[in-house]
N, C-alpha and C positions, 0 to 999 in steps of 0.2 A: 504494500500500500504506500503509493507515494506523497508525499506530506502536502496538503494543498492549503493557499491563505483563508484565513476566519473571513466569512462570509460580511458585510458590511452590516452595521446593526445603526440602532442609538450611538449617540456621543458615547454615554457612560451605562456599563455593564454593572453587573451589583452579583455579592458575592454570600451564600449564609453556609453559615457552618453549624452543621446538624448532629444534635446526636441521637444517631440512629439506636441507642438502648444495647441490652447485651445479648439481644439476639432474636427474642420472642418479635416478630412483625406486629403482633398486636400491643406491642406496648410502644409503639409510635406516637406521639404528640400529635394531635389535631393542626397545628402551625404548621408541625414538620409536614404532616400529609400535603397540607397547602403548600407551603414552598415546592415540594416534590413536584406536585403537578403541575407548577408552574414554570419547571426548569425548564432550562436548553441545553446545559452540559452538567453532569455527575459525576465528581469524582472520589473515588472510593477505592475502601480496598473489597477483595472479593466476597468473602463472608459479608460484608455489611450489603454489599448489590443485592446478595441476594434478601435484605431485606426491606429496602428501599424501593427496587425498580420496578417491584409488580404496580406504586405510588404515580410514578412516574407516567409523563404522558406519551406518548407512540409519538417515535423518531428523536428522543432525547438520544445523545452522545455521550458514551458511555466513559469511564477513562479508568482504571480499576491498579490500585500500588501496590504491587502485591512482594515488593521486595524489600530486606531493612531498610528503615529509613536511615540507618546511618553509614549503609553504603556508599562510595564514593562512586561520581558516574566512571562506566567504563573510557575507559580510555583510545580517543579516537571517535567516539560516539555522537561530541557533541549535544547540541542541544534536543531534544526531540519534541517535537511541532505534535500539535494536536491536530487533527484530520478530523473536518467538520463537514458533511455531508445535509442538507436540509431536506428536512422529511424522513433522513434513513436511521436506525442505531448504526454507530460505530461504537466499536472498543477500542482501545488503544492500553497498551502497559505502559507502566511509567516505573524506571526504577529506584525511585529516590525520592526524597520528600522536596527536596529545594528545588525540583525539578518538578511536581507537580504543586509546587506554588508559581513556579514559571506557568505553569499552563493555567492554570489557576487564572490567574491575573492578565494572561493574554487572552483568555475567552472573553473575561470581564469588561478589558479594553474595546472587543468588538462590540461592547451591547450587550453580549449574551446576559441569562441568568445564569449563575454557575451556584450547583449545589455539593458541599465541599463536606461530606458521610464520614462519621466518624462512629467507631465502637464507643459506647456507653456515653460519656458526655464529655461536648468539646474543650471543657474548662480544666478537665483531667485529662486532657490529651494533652503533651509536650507539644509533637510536634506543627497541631494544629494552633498551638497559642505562637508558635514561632511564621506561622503562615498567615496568621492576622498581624502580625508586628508586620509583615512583610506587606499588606495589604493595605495598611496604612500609613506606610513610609511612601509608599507610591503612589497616594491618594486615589485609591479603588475601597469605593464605599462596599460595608461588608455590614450583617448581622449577626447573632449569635441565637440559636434554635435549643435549648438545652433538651437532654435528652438521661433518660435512667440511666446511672452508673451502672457498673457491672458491681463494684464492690456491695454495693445497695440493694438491686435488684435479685440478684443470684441468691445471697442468704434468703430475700424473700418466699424465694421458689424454691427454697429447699425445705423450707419450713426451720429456720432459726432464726427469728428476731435478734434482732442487736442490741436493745433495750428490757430491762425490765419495770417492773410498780416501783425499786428502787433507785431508776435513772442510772444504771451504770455506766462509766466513760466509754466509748468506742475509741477507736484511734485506727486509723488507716494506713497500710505498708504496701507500698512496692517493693519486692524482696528483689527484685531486680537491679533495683539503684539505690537500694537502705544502705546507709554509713552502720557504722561500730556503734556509734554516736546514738543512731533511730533504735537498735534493737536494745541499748542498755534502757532507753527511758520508757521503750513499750515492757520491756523483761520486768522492769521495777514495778510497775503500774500495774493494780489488777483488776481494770478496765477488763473488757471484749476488745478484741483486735481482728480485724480483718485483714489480710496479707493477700496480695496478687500475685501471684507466682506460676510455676509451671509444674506440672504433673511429677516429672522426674528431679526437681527444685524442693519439693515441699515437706522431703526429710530435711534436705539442710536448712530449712525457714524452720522450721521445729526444733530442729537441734541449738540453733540460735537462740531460741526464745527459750529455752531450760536454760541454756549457760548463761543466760543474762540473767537468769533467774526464775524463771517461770516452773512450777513445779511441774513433773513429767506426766503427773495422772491430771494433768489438768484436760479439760474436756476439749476436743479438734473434731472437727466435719470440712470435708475435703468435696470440693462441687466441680464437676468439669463440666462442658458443654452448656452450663447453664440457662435456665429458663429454653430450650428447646427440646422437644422430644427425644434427645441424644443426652439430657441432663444423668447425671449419675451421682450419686452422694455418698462417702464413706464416713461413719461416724466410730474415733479412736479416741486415744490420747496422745499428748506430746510424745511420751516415751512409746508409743505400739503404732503410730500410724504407719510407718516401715512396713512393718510385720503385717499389718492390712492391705496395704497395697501391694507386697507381696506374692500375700495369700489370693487377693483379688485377681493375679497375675497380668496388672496391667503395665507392671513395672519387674524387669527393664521392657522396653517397649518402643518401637519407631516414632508412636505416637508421645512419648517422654513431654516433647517440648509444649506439648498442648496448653492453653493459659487455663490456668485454676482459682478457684475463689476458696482462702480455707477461712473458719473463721476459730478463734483458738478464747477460751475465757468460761467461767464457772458458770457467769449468768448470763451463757449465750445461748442458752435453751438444749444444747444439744442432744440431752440429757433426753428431752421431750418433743426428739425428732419422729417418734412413731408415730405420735397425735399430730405433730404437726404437718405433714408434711404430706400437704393438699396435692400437691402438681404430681408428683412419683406416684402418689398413688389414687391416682385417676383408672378408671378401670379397665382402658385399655392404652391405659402409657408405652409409648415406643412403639405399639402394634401397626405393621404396614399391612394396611389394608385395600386390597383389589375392589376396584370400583368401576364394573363392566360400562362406562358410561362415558360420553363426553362430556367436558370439561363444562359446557354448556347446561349440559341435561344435571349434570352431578351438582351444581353449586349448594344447592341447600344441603343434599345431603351429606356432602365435604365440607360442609361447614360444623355440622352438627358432630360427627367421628371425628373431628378436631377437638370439637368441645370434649369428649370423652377421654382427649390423649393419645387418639390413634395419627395416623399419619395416611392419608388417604392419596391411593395412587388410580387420577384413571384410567381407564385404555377401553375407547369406543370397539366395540361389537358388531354393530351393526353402521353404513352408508346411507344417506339417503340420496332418492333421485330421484326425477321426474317421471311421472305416469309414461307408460309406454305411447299412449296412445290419446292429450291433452284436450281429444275433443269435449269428453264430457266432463272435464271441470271448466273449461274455456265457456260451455254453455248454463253449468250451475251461477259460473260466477256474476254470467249477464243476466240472469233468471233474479238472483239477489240485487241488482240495483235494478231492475222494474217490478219488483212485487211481489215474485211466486212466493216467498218464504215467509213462514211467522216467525221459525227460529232458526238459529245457526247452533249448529253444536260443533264445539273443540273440544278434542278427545288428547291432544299433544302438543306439546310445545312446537312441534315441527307441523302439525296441522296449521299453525296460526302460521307458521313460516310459509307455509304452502303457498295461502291462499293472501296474505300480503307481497309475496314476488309478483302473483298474477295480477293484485290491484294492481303493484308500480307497475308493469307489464303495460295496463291498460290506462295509466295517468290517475287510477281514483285514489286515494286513501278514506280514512277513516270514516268521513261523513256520510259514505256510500251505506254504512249501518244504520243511517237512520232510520228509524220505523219498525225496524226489528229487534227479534227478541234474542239475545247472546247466551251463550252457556259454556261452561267452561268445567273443566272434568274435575280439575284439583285447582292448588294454589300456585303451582308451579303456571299452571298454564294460564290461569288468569294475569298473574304478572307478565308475561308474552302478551296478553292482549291490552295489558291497562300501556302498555310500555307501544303499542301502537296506537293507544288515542284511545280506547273502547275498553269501557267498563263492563263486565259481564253482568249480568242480570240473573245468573243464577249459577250458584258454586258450591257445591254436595254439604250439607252440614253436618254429614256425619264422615262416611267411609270413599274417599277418592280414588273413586273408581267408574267404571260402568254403573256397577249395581246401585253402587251409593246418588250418582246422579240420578238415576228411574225414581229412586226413593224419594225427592223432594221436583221429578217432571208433573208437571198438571197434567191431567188429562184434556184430549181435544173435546170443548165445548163449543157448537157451533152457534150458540147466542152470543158468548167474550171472546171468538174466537174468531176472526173473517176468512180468512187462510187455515186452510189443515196441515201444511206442507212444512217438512225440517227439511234444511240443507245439510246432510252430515261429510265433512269432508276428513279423510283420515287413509289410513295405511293400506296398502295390497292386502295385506296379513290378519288384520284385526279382526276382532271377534265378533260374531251376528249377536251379542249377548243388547246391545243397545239397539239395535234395530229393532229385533223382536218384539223391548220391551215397548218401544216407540209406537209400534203398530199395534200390542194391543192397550192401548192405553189411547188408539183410537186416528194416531197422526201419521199420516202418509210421506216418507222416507225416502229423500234422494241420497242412495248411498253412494257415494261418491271417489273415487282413488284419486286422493290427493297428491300421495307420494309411495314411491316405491324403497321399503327397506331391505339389503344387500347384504352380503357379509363385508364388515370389512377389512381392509390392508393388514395383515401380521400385525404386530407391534414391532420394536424394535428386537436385537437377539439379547440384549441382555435382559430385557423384560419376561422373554418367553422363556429365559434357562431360570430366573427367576419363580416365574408359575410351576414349571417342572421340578426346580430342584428344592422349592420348600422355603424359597426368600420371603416368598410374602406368609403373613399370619392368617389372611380371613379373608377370605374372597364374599363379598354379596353378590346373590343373582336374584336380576329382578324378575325375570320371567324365563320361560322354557326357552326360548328363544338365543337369550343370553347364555346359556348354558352350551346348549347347543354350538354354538357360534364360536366360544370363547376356546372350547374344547380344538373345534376346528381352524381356526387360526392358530393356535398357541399353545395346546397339547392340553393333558389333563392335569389341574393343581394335586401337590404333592400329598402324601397323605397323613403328613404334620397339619396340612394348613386349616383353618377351619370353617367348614362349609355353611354357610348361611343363605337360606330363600325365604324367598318373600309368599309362599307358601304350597298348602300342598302337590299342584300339578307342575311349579316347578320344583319342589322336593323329587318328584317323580324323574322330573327328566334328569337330575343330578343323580338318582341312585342307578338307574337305567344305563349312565355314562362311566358307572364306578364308583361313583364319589360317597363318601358318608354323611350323611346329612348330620349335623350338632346342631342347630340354630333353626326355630324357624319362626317367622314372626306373628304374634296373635292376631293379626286382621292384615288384608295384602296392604301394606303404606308401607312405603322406602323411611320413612321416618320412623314408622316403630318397628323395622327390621333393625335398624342400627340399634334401636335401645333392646330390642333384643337380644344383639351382639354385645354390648355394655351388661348387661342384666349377667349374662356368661362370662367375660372377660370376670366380674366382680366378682363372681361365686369361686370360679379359677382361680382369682387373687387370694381370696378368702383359706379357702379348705390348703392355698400352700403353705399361709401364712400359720394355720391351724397346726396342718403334719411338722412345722418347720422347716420346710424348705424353702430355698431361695426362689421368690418370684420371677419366675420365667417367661417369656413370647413363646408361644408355637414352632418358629422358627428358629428356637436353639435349641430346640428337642430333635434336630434334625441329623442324620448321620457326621458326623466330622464338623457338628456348627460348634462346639467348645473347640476342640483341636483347632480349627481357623480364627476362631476370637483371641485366643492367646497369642495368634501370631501377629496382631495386624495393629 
């Protein structure tokens, strides 16, 4: 990529420095969210992108540090220019911090917005207070976006307050640039202390603090990955946490350098990490969970197996496509702006997809509704239509589904009634259960193929040795269909993983395929399938926590998953 000049903006660019928290996306600042969206250039290191850029608005320019900062540049390298492309993402690496204050401050000079991501918060970054000196020696107006420490945040998500009823001192170490000096007065003091350190660091930040004086059974909790689903918490003391990480066998370990949050002191709660410690033990903490769905179709319910702890991965099953043969929705659709129809029924998100390509198709939008009557199957699908202009007028109050719409459709009365006729526009595939119930309930049914669903494209091959070799924990299938499909692009999930449907006819097609069904949800909802899978993840947690054994994923009960966790 060859370096091309910043595109011409404003006089004056403006600069904020954000702190993007110690990891969790959702613990983002509302400001921060705003500045995000408003960027033009982002520069960051890579863990923080990825917490940042889902914020971000399409064709922000990427710029990611992913080297010390106190590296000198290479030699012969020169300066390195930032490549600003309008409308596109670019990345670009920067290896140095004075180097990406150079770019920093040349985007800024064009006008740009430059959002300058920093872990935990930019008042505790070093190098970002040395990039606002530099920002304003050059007169490039800058902000400052604060953002949760890690030292702060992390004990939160572990479940050990810093404070107690009798206000004890806290005191903060970076054991990375602590003098003789910081460990005699934190060793003396018998405050809580919280130390930032690194995995394979954190016996000699302990060993420090006993020789300074801190007694050895004094109470230690040791957090890596913090506030993310990858979080892990060891609770010792000064003189055993060695012997814990040890025995944990995370040390010695490639991963050694990892940044850790420990926090060491009598009344740092550690003591009453089992009550406390909400986030680990979520009922499906760390669990990767298959999600036969696009990314589109999945958002609530990847939102909801987040809330639970899991970690939700999708990969669509099914294409969609156009009717083979578009006459007869081309003539439902002119039939709906002159009159035929009293209702419309939406049965999918991809139904409302359908039949608004065909309005733009034909120049109408929204207002082409007026006069009739909307229905809409769930809440997924009403937001697809409130999100084109059209509020539905009727959305199942009990069970989203077919049956659950029939349960609250009126019957055709030809006195409130002028029109007999529904427009139902939906899948090749779908089931006569709504039609049926339409006609005898007295309403004459144009059933319509809206769209044609397909199997689709493989995933990719680390996804599919994934399904097959036991990576993922829990696969959800929402229908037979999905089952079917999933099987056939990408093999059959392993038989660690655990099976969950959405109820009994796709239970069927799962045991039919091999699979053992564990999970199945008490009414068909993608919503109370997940808290199905929560309901079991919880009793799992429970009965191990009961026998005494360590709480496990599915997917470390899988041939050779301990022998490869030790190694990596």
């Amino acid at each position: 990529m060859s370096p091309t000049t910043l595109s011409a903006g404003p006089e004056h660019g403006h600069v904020t420095f954000l702190g993007a928290g110690p990891g969790d996306p959702g613990l983002l600042t509302l400001r921060a969210v705003e500045a995000l969206a408003n960027a033009d250039v982002l520069v960051a290191e890579h863990e923080v992108l990825d917490v940042v850029r889902q914020h971000a608005r399409q064709g922000v320019s990427e710029v990611h540090t992913d080297a010390d900062p106190s590296q000198e540049p290479t030699p012969g390298t020169g300066t390195p220019q930032l490549t600003v492309v309008d409308g596109t993402s670019t990345t670009v690496a920067v290896p140095a911090v004075r180097d990406a204050a150079h770019l920093v401050m040349e985007a800024a000079r064009g006008g740009r917005r430059v959002v300058r991501a920093v872990s935990g918060d930019p008042g505790l970054d070093t190098y970002a207070a040395e990039e606002m000196l530099a920002c304003a020696a050059a007169g490039v107006p800058f902000e400052v976006v604060p953002g949760i420490a890690s030292a702060v945040g992390v004990p939160a998500y572990a479940g050990v307050p810093l404070r107690d009823a009798q206000g004890a001192d806290v005191r903060f170490v970076d054991a990375r640039t602590a003098s003789d000096r910081c460990w005699t007065e934190v060793g003396a003091s018998d405050g809580t202390v919280v130390v930032s350190t690194t995995l394979d660091s954190v016996a000699a930040a302990a060993g420090e603090l006993v020789s300074a004086g801190r007694k050895p059974d004094t109470p230690m909790t040791v957090t890596v990955a913090g506030t993310t689903t990858r979080q892990r918490t060891w609770t010792a003391t000064l003189g055993t946490i060695a012997q814990t990480l040890k025995q944990a066998k995370v040390l010695p370990s490639p991963e050694g350098g990892r940044p850790v949050i420990a926090v060491v002191g009598e009344r740092s709660a550690a003591a009453q990490r089992d009550q406390l410690a909400w986030f680990e033990s979520k009922p499906l903490f760390g669990w990767k969970v298959l999600v036969p769905r696009t990314k589109e179709q999945a958002v609530s319910l990847s939102d909801q197996l987040r809330s639970y702890g899991a970690v939700p991965h999708e990969v669509p099953t099914i294409a969609v496509e156009p009717p083979r043969t578009p006459q007869q929705m081309e003539r439902a659709v002119k039939g709906l702006v002159t009159g035929r129809y009293e209702w419309i029924a939406f049965t999918s998100v991809n139904a409302v997809k359908a039949v608004r390509e065909k309005f733009e198709e034909y120049g109408l939008d929204a207002r082409a509704f007026a006069g009739i009557k909307v229905a809409a199957v769930g809440e997924q699908t009403a937001k697809a239509l409130i999100a084109f202009g059209v509020k539905p007028d009727l959305v199942p109050s009990g069970e989203q589904s077919a049956a659950g719409l029939l349960e609250d459709w009126p019957p055709y009365d030809p006195v409130f009634d002028p029109i007999d006729r529904v427009f139902l526009p939906r899948a090749d595939i779908a089931t006569e259960t709504l039609v049926a119930g339409l006609i005898e309930l007295g309403w004459e049914v144009d059933d319509v193929t809206a769209y044609r669903t397909v199997r689709a494209s493989p995933p990719p091959a680390e996804t599919r040795e994934a399904i097959k070799g036991g990576g993922f924990d829990a696969v959800l299938f929402t229908s037979s269909s999905t089952v079917r499909n999933l099987v056939g692009i990408a093999g059959k999930p392993h038989n660690v993983t655990v099976i969950a449907c959405i109820g009994p006819a796709t239970a069927k097609t799962a045991e039919e395929h091999g699979l053992r069904v564990d999970v199945m949800a008490p009414e068909p909802s993608v919503l109370k399938l997940a808290e199905a899978l929560a309901d079991f993840g919880a009793k799992r947690r429970a009965a191990a926590l009961e026998a005494g054994d360590p709480v496990t994923r599915p997917s470390e009960r899988r041939p050779g998953a301990r022998r490869r966790r030790s190694t990596t």
